[in-house]
C-alpha positions as CSV (number, residue, x, y, z in Angstrom):
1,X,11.5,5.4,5.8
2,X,8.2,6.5,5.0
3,X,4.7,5.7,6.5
4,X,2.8,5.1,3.8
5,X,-0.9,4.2,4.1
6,X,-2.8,1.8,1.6
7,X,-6.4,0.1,0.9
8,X,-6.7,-3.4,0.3
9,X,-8.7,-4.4,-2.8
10,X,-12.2,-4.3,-1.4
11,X,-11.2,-0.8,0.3
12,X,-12.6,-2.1,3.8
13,X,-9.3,-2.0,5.4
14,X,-6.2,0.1,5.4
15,X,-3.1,-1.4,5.9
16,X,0.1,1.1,7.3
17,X,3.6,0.1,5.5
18,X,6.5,1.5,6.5
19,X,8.7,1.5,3.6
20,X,10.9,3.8,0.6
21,X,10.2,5.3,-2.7
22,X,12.5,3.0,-4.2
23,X,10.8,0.2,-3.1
24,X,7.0,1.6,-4.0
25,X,8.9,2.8,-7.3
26,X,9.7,-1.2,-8.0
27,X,6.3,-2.0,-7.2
28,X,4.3,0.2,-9.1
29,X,6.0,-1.2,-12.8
30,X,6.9,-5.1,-11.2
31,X,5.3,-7.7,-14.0
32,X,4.5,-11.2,-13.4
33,X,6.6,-14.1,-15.0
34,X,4.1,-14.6,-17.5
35,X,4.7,-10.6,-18.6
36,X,1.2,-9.8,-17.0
37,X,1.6,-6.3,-14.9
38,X,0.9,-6.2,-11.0
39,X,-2.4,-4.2,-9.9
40,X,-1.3,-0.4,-8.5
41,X,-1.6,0.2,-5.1
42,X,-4.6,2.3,-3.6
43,X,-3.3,4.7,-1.6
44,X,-5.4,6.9,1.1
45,X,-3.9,9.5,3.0
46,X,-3.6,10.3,6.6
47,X,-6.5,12.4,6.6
48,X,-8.8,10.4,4.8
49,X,-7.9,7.4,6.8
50,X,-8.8,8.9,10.2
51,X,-12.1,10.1,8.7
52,X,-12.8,6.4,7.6
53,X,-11.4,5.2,11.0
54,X,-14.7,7.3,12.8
55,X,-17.5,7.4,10.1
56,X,-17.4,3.6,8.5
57,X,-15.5,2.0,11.2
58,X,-12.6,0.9,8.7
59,X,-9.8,-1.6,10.6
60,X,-6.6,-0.4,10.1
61,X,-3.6,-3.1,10.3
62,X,0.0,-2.4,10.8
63,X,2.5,-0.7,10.1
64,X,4.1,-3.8,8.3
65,X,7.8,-3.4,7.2
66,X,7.5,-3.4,3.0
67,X,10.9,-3.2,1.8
68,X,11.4,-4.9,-1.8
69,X,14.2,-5.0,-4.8
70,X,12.9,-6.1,-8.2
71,X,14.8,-8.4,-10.6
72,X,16.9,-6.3,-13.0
């Protein structure tokens, strides 16, 4: 399992997942039922989130179990 550490869509918070490639692999080329393709994850890394932590006072949430299997 990896930690793996991603912004939410206005980038003001950082959420921790704990999670594997295969699942972020599913993720990243999941569609919707109506064939439309899921928004990419932001990712941050560790570094940048502890900088953001102390300079802009981001909130950091988790880590959150992600674990996911798309439809084949």
């Amino acid at each position: 399992m990896l930690n793996v550490y991603a912004r939410s869509d206005n980038g003001k918070k950082i959420i921790i997942l704990d999670t594997n490639l295969n699942t972020l692999r599913c993720r990243q080329r999941n569609r919707y039922i109506d064939g439309e393709k899921v928004k990419s994850m932001r990712f941050a890394s560790y570094k940048e989130t502890m900088k953001n932590i102390k300079k802009y006072d981001t909130k950091v949430y988790g880590p959150y179990k992600f674990n996911t299997i798309c439809k084949l």
